[in-house]
N, C-alpha and C positions, 0 to 999 in steps of 0.2 A: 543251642540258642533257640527260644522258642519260637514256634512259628504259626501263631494264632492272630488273626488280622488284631491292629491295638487300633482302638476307640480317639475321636481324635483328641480329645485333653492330652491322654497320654501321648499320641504323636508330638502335639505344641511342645513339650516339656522335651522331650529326647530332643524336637530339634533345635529348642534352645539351649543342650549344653552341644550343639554341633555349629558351631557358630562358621557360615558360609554356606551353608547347606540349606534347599531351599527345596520347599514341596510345591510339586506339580500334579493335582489330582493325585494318583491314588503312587507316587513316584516320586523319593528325593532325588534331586540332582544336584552337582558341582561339578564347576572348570577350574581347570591350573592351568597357569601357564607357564607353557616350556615348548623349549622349542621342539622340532620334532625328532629327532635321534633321542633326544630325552624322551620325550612324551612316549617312544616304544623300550626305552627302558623300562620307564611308571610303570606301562600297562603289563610287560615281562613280570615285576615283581608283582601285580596286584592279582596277574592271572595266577601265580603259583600260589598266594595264598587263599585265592577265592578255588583252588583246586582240593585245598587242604581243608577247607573251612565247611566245603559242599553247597556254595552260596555265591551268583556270580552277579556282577552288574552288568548292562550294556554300558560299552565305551566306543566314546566317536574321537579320530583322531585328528586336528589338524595341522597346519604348518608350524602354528604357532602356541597351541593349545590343546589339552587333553581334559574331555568332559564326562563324567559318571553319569549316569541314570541307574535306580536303582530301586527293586519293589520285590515281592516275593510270587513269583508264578504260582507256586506248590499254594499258595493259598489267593487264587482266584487273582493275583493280581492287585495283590493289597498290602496295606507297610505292618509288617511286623518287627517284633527285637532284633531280630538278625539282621535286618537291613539297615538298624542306624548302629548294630554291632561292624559290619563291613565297610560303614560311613567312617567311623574313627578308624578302625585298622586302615583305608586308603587315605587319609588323613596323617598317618603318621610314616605312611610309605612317602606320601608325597614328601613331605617334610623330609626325608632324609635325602630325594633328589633332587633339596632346594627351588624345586615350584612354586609358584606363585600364584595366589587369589588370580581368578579372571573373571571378566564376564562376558563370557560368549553368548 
């Protein structure tokens, strides 16, 4: 997945087909909610694919909800394809541990 900072048109558009995903400066994020034995499930399966993938996000965990942050270091800290390619792949992990939209 490439990793050259995207221009923000192209940003707008990727995160329009990510719909809950929201940018923050040069960082998308999103929460789910789940409780917390779940929310260290989420993050079990998100960290084995973000190990396989070579692409991680920061995640914060709370009692009642589990939140992404996500940018690409390897390119100064800026959104490239990979980062709204690992937006859907935790998007469909979450979906399978029946999580929930949040807004933390």
């Amino acid at each position: 997945m490439g990793k050259d900072p995207l221009p923000d048109e192209e940003i707008g558009a990727c995160l329009a087909a990510l719909p809950g995903w929201d940018r923050e400066g040069d960082t998308i994020t999103r929460a789910f909610g789940v409780r917390y034995h779940g929310g260290v499930a989420l993050i079990v399966n998100v960290a084995d694919l973000e190990r396989l993938v070579g692409h991680h996000a920061d995640i914060d965990l709370r009692w009642d909800h589990v939140r992404f942050r996500i940018t690409t270091h390897d390119a100064g800290h800026r959104l490239t394809a990979a980062d709204f390619d690992l937006a859907a792949r935790i998007d469909r992990i979450a979906a399978a541990h029946q999580a929930q939209p949040h807004n933390a």
